[in-house]
Every structure is written in structure tokens, then in C-alpha cells.
C-alpha angles and dihedrals in degrees: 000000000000114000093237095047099122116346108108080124083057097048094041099054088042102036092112094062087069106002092144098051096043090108088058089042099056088043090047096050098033097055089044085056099048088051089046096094086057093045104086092044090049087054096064098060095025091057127063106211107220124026126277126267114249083233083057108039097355078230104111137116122233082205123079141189105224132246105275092002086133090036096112093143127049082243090162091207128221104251092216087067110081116215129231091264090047088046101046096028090235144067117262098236096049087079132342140278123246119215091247088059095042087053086045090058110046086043080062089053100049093048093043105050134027083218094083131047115193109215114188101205098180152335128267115233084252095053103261122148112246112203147176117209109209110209128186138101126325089249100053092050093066114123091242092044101057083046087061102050089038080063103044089046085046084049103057089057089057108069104172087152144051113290088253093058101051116098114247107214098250116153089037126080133273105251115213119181108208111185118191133204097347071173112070096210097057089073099167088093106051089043093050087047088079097048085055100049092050091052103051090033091051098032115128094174106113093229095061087048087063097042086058091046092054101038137052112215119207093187102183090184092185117030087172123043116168091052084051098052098042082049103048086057110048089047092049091043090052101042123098134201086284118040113246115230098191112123088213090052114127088241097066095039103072119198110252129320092007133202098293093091134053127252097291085041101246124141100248083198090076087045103083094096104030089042088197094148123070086235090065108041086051088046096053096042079056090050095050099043083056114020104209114215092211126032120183117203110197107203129149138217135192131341098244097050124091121221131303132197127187128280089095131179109326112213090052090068132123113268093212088056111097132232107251093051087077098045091059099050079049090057101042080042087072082058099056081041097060093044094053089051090053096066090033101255131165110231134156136189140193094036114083130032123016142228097247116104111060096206092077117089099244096044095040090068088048094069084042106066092256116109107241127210146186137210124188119190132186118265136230089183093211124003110314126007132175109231138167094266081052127267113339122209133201093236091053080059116051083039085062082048085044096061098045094054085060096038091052092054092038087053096041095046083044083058104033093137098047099043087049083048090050086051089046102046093040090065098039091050094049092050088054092045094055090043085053096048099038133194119050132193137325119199141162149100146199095225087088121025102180085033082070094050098051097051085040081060089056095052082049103052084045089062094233124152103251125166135181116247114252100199132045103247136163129213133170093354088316126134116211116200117181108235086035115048127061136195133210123190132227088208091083127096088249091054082122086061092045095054087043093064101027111037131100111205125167094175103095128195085225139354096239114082128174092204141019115322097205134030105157098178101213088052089056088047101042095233123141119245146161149195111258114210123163126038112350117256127250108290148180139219122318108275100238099157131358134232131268096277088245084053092046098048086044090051080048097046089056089244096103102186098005112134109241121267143192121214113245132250091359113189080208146000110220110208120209102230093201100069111094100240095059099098097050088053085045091057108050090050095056083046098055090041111261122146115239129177139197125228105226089181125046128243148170132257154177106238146183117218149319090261109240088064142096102256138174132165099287085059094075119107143177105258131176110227120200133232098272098054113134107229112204111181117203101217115096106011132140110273126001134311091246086059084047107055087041088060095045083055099052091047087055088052090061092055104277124139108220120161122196124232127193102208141046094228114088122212100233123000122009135005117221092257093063126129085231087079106085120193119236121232122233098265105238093188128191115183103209098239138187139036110018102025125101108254089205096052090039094048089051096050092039088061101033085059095031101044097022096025101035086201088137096221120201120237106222114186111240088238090066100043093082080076110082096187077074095049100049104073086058120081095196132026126193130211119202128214114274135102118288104179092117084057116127119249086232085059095058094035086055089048101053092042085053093057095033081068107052105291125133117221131191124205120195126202105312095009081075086065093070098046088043092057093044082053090233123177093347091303111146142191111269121247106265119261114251120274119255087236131254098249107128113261137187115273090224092064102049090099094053099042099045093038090062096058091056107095102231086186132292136176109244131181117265129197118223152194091219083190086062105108086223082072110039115131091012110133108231116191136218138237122248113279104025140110120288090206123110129189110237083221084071095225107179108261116205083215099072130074137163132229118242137180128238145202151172098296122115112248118255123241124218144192107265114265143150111235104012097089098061085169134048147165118264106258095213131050089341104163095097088182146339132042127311131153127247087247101055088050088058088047096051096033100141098340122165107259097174116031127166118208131196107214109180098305098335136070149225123215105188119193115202092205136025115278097191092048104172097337088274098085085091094163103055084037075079094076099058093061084044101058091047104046092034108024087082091059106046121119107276087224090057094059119093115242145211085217112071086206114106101257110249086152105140090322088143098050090052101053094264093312140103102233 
């Protein structure tokens, strides 16, 4: 009964997730373990068993939640088991749980029954324990009884032989994944999780001890954490001895950002395929050691909306999902139907949400052979809210959460067989299809070395077949290296899973979309890649793990097994801009003082290295080094050359390309004296926070600068911005997309002030609108989108129709300068057909394009000018994949989507879409860092302008520059 009792298969798969704090961890389990025969007699005097009185504690509540009033099921409970109301000495539903109470009372209940495992899986950001409690009968709970059923589950995903070959689990248990309030904020699932637990876990009725011997129950009663603990405690700190139902009460109105999201704010129900936050990549390495056949997702939704359970809309459903997926969510719906009916609650189906992005919790089981489904329930926000269907309290509902928790297990373990067969057949249908289909995807680059490890980790986690490619090839204009390019087939049983993340479609089963309708992973990435048809390349051994990063660079670098090494006595260290650690390392030498320079012109060089090698004299080679190429001297640096060269090879071993030189001249182009080389600024960075910005956008950009970038960027709060002694300590403020009309006129007079003097400000997405409309740095108002026309239409069809023309978010083609400093580093990609070859000198080439991802956001317009627009939309074919309607394609048509603005001596760089987008879109994540380490330096005549006038400004006094 101890929560570590049996699961090294489970740390190890998930050791990533908290590999730092495994030490804490063990201490942390182990020793609750070792207490765990105490615990149940320290309960009876530790606990008081009712609340207080308010003449006692003054911490009552006059509201109750009656006696049985969770009792949905004659559970016929053990009296030695406390209950949550026993156990806490209150009602859940009377207040909120916190997560660390959550986490107190399933720990009891893993010490006090052998019905009930607890399995930790991972770590928050924030420290917080993530867990999995396993329930079923003892029997079932045995080591070697989970290692059955893992293997009969495994089984199932590997189908080598004909369908009616395969085993089909039977004589093992069912195994059902129900997830509960992966937003913080919608708080009714995790707080009836415990009610639940205590009833299967207590039950003496016969009919719920078959249900536990049939049936393995993976009950994650907190999938967020963090949210639930920053809500908890803003709803428990704002409610009185009697609940307040006023919508415009303090209690269901959070301060910003409130508890939906995680730590970083991002919505880890959009996180199943990118897999960016430590929670989901523990989650789906749970999911893939057991594969689940049905996985429940408890969400909610507005206060004056009823209950919905899956199946959604559906024509909005994923074409890769098959058929029978969604009969199966309609047979286990009449369930949740039934049991609904039973307690007298309102519900509906079929008609909200859909079935079509695979990175939410009830769709990513869907292109994995489980059947996913979600559930929506009306929220209180808080403890008691009036709503159009009456006053709505929290216990109402976390009892509706609490049914279908019930009726999820009662319908799954009702259609055990079909739902094993569904899991069987989907595999082994997949497995034919991609046989049938044949080829797959190539990808890979040199441009990134530990980039490529790092997606290649993705594909990994995700349990796809993925194998390095043995002989250099080409096919349709790609070049294939061995040691850089990768291939993964379609003629394996997750070839659902392949085309998921792969593959480009423009052709939509519908033009409405609740979610994203594209996510192609190597365009967020900026990785080439290309459909493989035809006979499979050379190939090595399956990739099943990955080597240690310094390993990986070393095995790139052509040295397998060679200690790093610095060259001696370097003139220089050029440092190769495009790896993605070279920010971070940017950062920490401008912080500790060094001077580093970037190389605005190319030029060619006798180097040593790369460092990371084994090098002598003989290793050094003429290369040609691009604009964008970070130039750190020796001389005259803080500390000594030894220190130096120790740090450059640390920061190898993290996956950065740097060479040695030994002069300042340069063979062609510049030397490393040149005034070409401009020196970067220490970033002072403030993110604009609070009311009005977008928490997701905010929260994206917060961790790319803070974790990639390691800028350490200060979150000020918008409401003291209009103070510019607390601007003016900053050298570059972002604003994130949102919606700032509410904002103050001495916020934007600050602002302005701010920028006029020096500052340089970046706008993302909407953020743009209101610069646009101040005029500021030559920024305009975008043409309007077209109208949707006057002809009379039928009413029924307003939403449809309306709801087509919104840009959900697509990936689109850009056209780039790829000379221009806001894009060095950035990896365009080509079309098909064309030459893999690129000049050093980094002359634009019309081949190229990159791959960008839009939303909903209106286009900016801008002043004409030459150089200002780095970045613009394809003019031809540019939707790339996904849905879009023809109107949005005529408002964006080669619309700036990077512009950089000179405003007095400062400067604006807007962004038209988020660069940062879920924290996956890890390419165009690239201009970001590049608009804050080189938008300072770029050539004051390049920038736009709000004068027409050509800038002359103090160009002089500033070398030539406008900054």
C-alpha cells in the first residue's frame, strides 16, 4: 500500500518529467510510506470530525451540503475509511480543495486500503507533485498483476499478426484513464475525485466489487496543479458565511491570469501532442505504458450552460479517426445519459466542440486506439453563482462530475469487449493502412544539431518507429545526410499518429473548427521534411532512446566518444547564432560583462573546431561564416582565457556550435575589427502583464525568454507602466497580444514617451491594432476584411456561416530577407524541386519561404519602405495547411508579418502573429530572440517611419544607426 511499492518501469519512462528532483522525491514517498501504518490512528485524534462552530473558530459556514447528497451509488461504505467530509471536517463543496489536500487525502487512502496504489508520474513547474492513483481489487494491484495487464494493454499496439491472432486482453482488466480539471479554474472534477475514490475504494456492495475486479482505474485527480492550487485559493479567500451568487462578485471574477493555466500560463489541454510543459509529457508517458481504452477529460464551461458529454459536432471530426471510435463514445453517451436522468440534470450532446485537434485530453486518445471523452459542466466559478438555468452551486456540480465518473466506469466495464476489439483492430488497421500506402517522412538538417534532438525526442515520447538515415540521398530538392536526416515509416500500427503530426491538408471536413486546424510539427519546428513515396531509404536501427546532448553534438560533430575541448590561445570564438542554445549563452555573457558582437556582413575564416572536438593544428579549415554569427574576442574580457575556453566548452556540451580563430583578418569579407560587427546590449526585459493581455501569449513568450533565452525578463503589471520611472530601467518592453482599449491615455503617453527616448517596444498580433491606430512608427490600420455580403440568408445558418470566416489558425507560406538581422538564424525552407544549396553571403533567395502561423488577428498596414517588412505573406498559393477562408486570404495577402519602426530614438518591432504559439512553434520562436538581441542594432535608414521624410535623425552620432 505504499505509493512506491512496484513502479521503477514508471520512473524511469517518466524520469525526465522530474529528473532533478528525484532525490527529494524518493525522500518525500519513502518516508510517507514508512509513517503510513501511523497514519490512520493519528487521524482519529488529528482530525475533528465535524466544523467548527463560528462561536469556536468564527470559520463556519451557515450552507451545507446535505447528508448522501454524493451518494449516487449503494456503495454501502467500510466505516474504518473516513470520507472526505470525516477527513477534512467539512463537505467538498463547501469550499475548495486545494492540490495539497487533494494530494493529503489520496495518500490516506493509499496507506489505509489495498484497494488503491498511488503512482506519482511527474513534477509541475511549481513543484507540485503530479500523481495517478490506480484502484481496483486487491487482486488486480499485485506487482505482478499490474505487470500483466501493462503487457496485455502493450500487446494490443503491437499487431505483428492477423487481427484474429492478436490476444485481446481478456483476463486481465479493462483499463480507463479519467482525468479531472487539466484547468485549474474548473475546479467540480478534481473535488468530486476524491468522493469517488473513497467510494470505490470503501465500497462493500457487491456490484461495485465487481465493477473493481473488472475494471483498472487510472483516477489523475489533478491534472493541473498549479491552476488548482492559485484557484482554490482566490475562491476560499473571497467567500463569506453565506456563498455569494452575483456574477460581478469579487470571487468569480480571478485576478489575472487567473488559475485555468499552469505555472508559465499555458493551456496544458492543447499540450498532448507538443508535449512543451513537464505535466504532459509525464501524463502521456502514463498513457503509453498502459493504453487506456477509455480516457475521460472533466472540463467546464459557462455558468448558464447545462452539461455536455462527447459525441460533439460530427462533422467537425477528425478524419483519421476512425468510425467506430465515435460509436463507441455514442454508446457509453446513453450512460452518462441515464445517469444524469437519475439525479434530475439538464445535458446535451452533438451539438458543441468537435473531435478535430489531437493535442486536447479527450481527441488525443482518439489517434491512439482509446476512446476520449469530454465532459463540460456548468461553473459556479467559485462556490455559488445565479445563472439562467437558477442558482448554481459547486456541489451541484462536482455531483453531475460525479455521475459521470460512475457512469463512465459502469458503461466501459458494460462494453469491455468491444471497446478491447476497437484497441485491437485500430492498431492492426493502422498497421495495414500504412502497409498499403506505403513511405512516410524524411526530415532533418544540419542547421541544428540539438534542434534535431530535441524534435527527434518528441517523435520518441510519442512511441513512434523512427530510424536515421544510412546513405546520402536526394529526393524532391532534399537533401538526405546520414548523421542529420531521419525517417519515419507509415507502415507501422501508430501510422495514425505519423500523419497527425506530419502531414499538410488543406481539404477540411468542415469549415468550423473549435481549436486549431493545423499543427504540422516539422513546420513549427522549421525542420525540412518530405513525403516519402516509393521504396524506404537506407536505414539504421529503430531509435528507441537518445544519447546524453554532449554525446549527441560529439556523434554530430563526427568525434563519438572524444572529451570536449576548447582551442588554445583563440583570437576569437565564433559562435553559430542558429542553435538553439545560443541565446541563453548570449545572455549570460552580456550579464557577466563580456563584449559580444554580431557580424551584420559574412566572411571567411580559418577555424578551429567545432569546439566539442578533438582538434590540433591540422583541424583547422576555411569556412565561410554567415551575417548573424556572434564574435566574442578574448582580449579584454572579464576573467582569464583559461575561464573562457572552459565556458565555450560547457556551452558545447549543451548543444552550441562555436569554432576558434586565431586572427583578427579575415580571408574574404570582413575582419573581426569591422564596423560590421555591431555590439549587443545587455536585454532588460519587462513583459506588459495583467488585464487586457492575453495570458496564453504572455505566458509563451514569458517561458521561451525566461527557460531558451535565459534573459530573465521582468513581469510588470500594465497598471504600473503609466509610471516611467518604472520603464525606464528596462531597454525593451513587450507587449503581448490582447485587447488594450480600457487602457488608460497616461499608459500610452508613458509609453510613447518611453520609446520616443530611446526604448524599444515589441507588439505581438493584436497588440499591433492599437499602435496602428496612434500611428506610431509608420504602423497603419489594415485594409477590412470583405463583407460577408447583404443577400438575404437563412437565419439557421448565421452561425455557420459567420463562424467560417473566423481564422481559427492556419500555417501559411512567408516570404523572407533572409540579410535582414530580424531573421538571422531563422530556418527557411524550400519548396519541392529546387536546389539545396545556400550562399554564406546569405543573399535572399525567392526559393525559400518559412512557414508561419496564423490567427484570428487582423493584419497590420504599414508606410512603404524598402527594408522595414522583413517578413511577408507568400503572394501566391500561401496557405501551406489547415483551413482559412477565402476572405481571410484576400485580408492577409501579402501582408507584413515582421516590421520594424523607427519612432524618435527608439524603435517598434510588431509582430502580426505569435511567435512563441504554444510554445511549439520553436522556428519562428527565433525571432523573438532576434528582435530583442539584434532590433537595437539595426541601420536607422532600414527602419519604417511615421515621418515620410528619409531618417537622418543622429545617425552620425550613432555609428550610422539609429540606436
Amino acid at each position: 500500500m505504499a505509493y512506491f511499492r512496484s513502479m521503477p518501469h514508471l520512473l524511469l519512462s517518466v524520469s525526465f518529467a522530474f529528473r532533478r528532483n528525484a532525490v527529494l522525491l524518493l525522500f518525500l514517498l519513502v518516508g510517507g510510506a514508512t509513517a503510513a501504518p501511523e497514519l490512520r490512528a493519528q487521524q482519529a485524534w488529528t482530525l475533528p470530525q465535524a466544523a467548527p462552530s463560528p462561536e469556536e473558530a468564527g470559520t463556519a459556514y451557515r450552507d451545507t451540503v446535505p447528508e448522501g447528497y454524493y451518494r449516487l451509488r449503494p456503495v454501502d461504505p467500510n466505516p474504518e475509511l473516513l470520507s472526505p467530509e470525516a477527513y477534512f471536517g467539512f463537505a467538498p463543496g463547501q469550499i475548495h480543495l486545494s492540490h495539497d489536500q487533494l494530494l493529503a487525502y489520496f495518500r490516506y487512502l493509499d496507506a489505509a486500503s489495498d484497494r488503491v496504489r498511488l503512482m506519482p508520474y511527474g513534477r509541475s513547474w511549481e513543484q507540485r507533485i503530479l500523481l495517478v492513483a490506480l484502484i481496483s481489487a486487491p487482486a488486480n494491484l499485485s506487482d505482478a498483476a499490474l505487470a500483466r495487464t501493462r503487457e496485455a494493454q502493450q500487446a494490443l499496439t503491437r499487431p505483428a499478426a492477423p487481427a484474429s491472432a492478436l490476444p485481446d486482453g481478456q483476463g486481465t482488466p479493462l483499463v480507463l484513464y479519467q482525468g479531472c480539471s487539466v484547468h485549474g479554474n474548473e475546479a467540480s472534477g478534481a473535488n468530486a475525485a476524491v468522493q469517488y475514490a473513497w467510494q470505490l475504494v470503501s465500497s462493500r456492495n457487491a456490484d461495485v466489487e465487481a465493477l473493481l475486479e473488472g475494471n483498472l482505474i487510472l483516477l489523475d485527480p489533478a491534472l493541473n496543479p498549479d491552476g488548482i492550487q492559485r484557484f482554490a485559493g482566490w475562491v476560499n479567500m473571497h467567500r463569506g458565511l453565506d456563498p455569494d451568487p452575483g456574477a460581478d462578485a469579487r470571487e468569480h471574477n480571478e485576478s489575472w491570469p487567473g488559475g485555468r493555466t499552469n505555472h508559465y500560463w499555458f493551456d496544458l489541454n492543447r499540450d498532448w501532442l507538443p508535449l512543451t510543459q513537464p505535466e504532459s509529457r509525464g501524463r502521456v508517458a502514463l498513457f503509453y505504458d498502459w493504453m487506456p481504452q477509455v480516457v475521460t477529460d472533466h472540463h467546464e464551461m459557462g455558468r448558464n450552460s447545462s452539461f455536455f458529454f462527447q459525441p460533439g459536432i460530427p462533422s467537425r471530426t477528425n478524419p483519421l479517426t476512425p468510425a467506430r471510435n465515435q460509436e463507441l463514445t455514442a454508446e457509453l453517451g446513453r450512460f452518462h445519459a441515464r445517469a444524469l436522468d437519475a439525479i434530475g440534470s439538464t445535458y446535451y450532446s452533438r451539438e458543441s466542440f468537435d473531435d478535430f485537434y489531437y493535442g486536447k485530453g479527450s481527441t488525443f486518445p482518439d489517434v491512439n486506439g482509446s476512446v476520449g471523452i469530454l465532459f463540460e459542466q456548468a461553473s459556479a466559478r467559485g462556490h455559488r453563482q445565479q445563472g439562467s438555468n437558477g442558482s448554481l452551486d459547486f456541489a451541484f456540480a462536482i455531483r453531475n462530475q460525479l455521475a459521470t465518473l460512475w457512469s463512465t466506469l459502469e458503461g466501459a466495464n458494460a462494453l469491455s469487449g468491444e471497446l478491447r476489439a476497437h484497441t485491437r483492430r485500430f492498431f492492426s488497421e493502422g498497421l495495414q493502412a500504412g502497409r498499403e500506402q506505403s513511405g512516410g517522412y524524411a526530415f532533418g538538417s544540419s542547421a541544428d544539431p540539438a534542434r534535431d534532438r530535441a524534435f527527434l525526442e518528441r517523435l520518441i515520447a510519442h512511441r513512434l518507429e523512427v530510424y536515421p538515415i544510412q546513405s546520402k540521398t536526394e529526393t524532391n530538392g532534399m537533401l538526405l545526410e546520414p548523421g542529420a536526416s531521419w525517417y519515419v515509416p507509415r507502415a507501422q500500427a501508430r501510422s495514425r499518429m505519423v500523419d497527425a503530426l506530419f502531414a499538410r491538408t488543406r481539404s477540411m471536413p468542415d469549415s468550423l473548427f473549435y481549436d486549431v486546424s493545423a499543427w504540422t510539427l516539422p513546420l513549427a519546428w522549421g525542420l525540412p521534411a518530405v513525403a516519402w513515396t516509393g521504396k524506404a531509404p537506407d536505414t539504421g536501427s529503430v531509435m528507441r532512446k537518445l544519447p546524453a546532448l554532449a554525446d549527441w553534438m560529439n556523434m554530430q560533430n563526427g568525434q563519438p566518444g572524444q572529451q570536449a575541448h576548447a582551442p588554445d590561445a583563440a583570437y576569437a570564438y565564433l559562435i553559430h547564432w542558429p542553435d538553439q542554445a545560443a541565446p541563453a549563452l548570449a545572455s549570460e555573457l552580456l550579464r557577466d560583462d563580456h563584449v559580444l558582437k554580431v557580424a551584420t556582413k559574412g566572411f571567411r575564416q580559418k577555424a578551429f573546431g567545432p569546439i566539442g572536438t578533438k582538434q590540433s593544428d591540422a583541424d583547422a579549415r576555411e569556412m565561410d561564416f554567415r551575417p548573424g554569427t556572434l564574435v566574442l574576442r578574448t582580449a579584454r574580457q572579464p576573467g582569464q582565457p583559461e575561464q573562457l575556453a572552459r565556458r565555450m566548452q560547457q556551452a558545447a556540451a549543451q548543444g552550441l556550435r562555436i569554432w576558434g580563430v586565431q586572427s583578427g583578418q579575415s580571408l574574404e569579407g570582413i575582419d573581426l575589427g569591422s564596423p560590421s560587427l555591431e555590439a549587443l546590449q545587455t536585454p532588460s526585459v519587462a513583459i506588459l502583464v495583467g488585464p487586457g493581455a492575453n495570458a496564453y501569449d504572455a505566458g509563451s513568450i514569458w517561458q521561451e525568454l525566461d527557460l531558451a533565452g535565459q534573459v530573465r525578463p521582468t513581469l510588470l503589471p500594465l497598471e504600473d507602466a503609466d509610471a516611467r520611472r518604472r520603464l525606464d530601467r528596462f531597454n525593451t518592453i513587450i507587449l503581448p497580444h490582447g485587447y488594450y482599449g480600457s487602457a488608460p491615455d497616461r499608459f500610452w503617453e508613458a509609453l510613447e514617451q518611453w520609446v520616443r527616448e530611446g526604448g524599444h517596444l515589441i507588439a505581438v498580433r493584436n497588440a499591433t491594432s492599437y499602435l496602428a491606430q496612434r500611428g506610431w512608427a509608420g504602423l497603419q490600420k489594415a485594409k477590412e476584411a470583405p463583407e460577408a455580403g447583404t443577400a438575404p440568408l437563412p437565419y439557421a445558418e448565421a452561425d455557420r456561416r459567420n463562424g467560417a470566416r473566423y481564422l481559427g489558425g492556419a500555417i501559411f507560406r512567408a516570404r523572407g530577407d533572409w540579410t535582414h538581422p530580424l531573421l538571422y538564424g531563422f530556418s527557411p525552407l524550400r519548396p519541392a524541386g529546387t536546389s539545396t544549396a545556400q550562399a554564406p553571403s546569405g543573399e535572399p533567395d525567392p526559393t525559400q519561404h518559412a512557414a508561419v502561423f496564423l490567427q484570428s488577428s487582423a493584419p497590420f498596414g504599414i508606410k512603404p519602405h524598402a527594408y522595414a517588412a522583413p517578413l511577408r505573406l507568400a503572394p501566391e498559393d500561401p496557405l501551406l495547411s489547415g483551413y482559412a477562408h477565402p476572405g481571410s486570404l484576400d485580408q492577409w495577402a501579402e501582408a507584413p508579418l515582421l516590421y520594424a519602426g523607427r519612432m524618435g530614438r527608439g524603435q517598434i518591432t510588431a509582430f502580426a502573429f505569435s511567435p512563441t504559439f504554444r510554445a511549439f512553434w520553436r522556428n519562428t520562436a527565433r525571432l523573438l530572440h532576434n528582435a530583442v538581441f539584434f532590433g537595437p542594432v539595426l541601420d536607422g535608414n532600414s527602419l519604417g517611419s511615421e515621418e515620410d521624410a528619409h531618417y537622418n535623425g543622429d545617425a552620425q552620432e550613432h555609428g550610422g544607426h539609429g540606436h
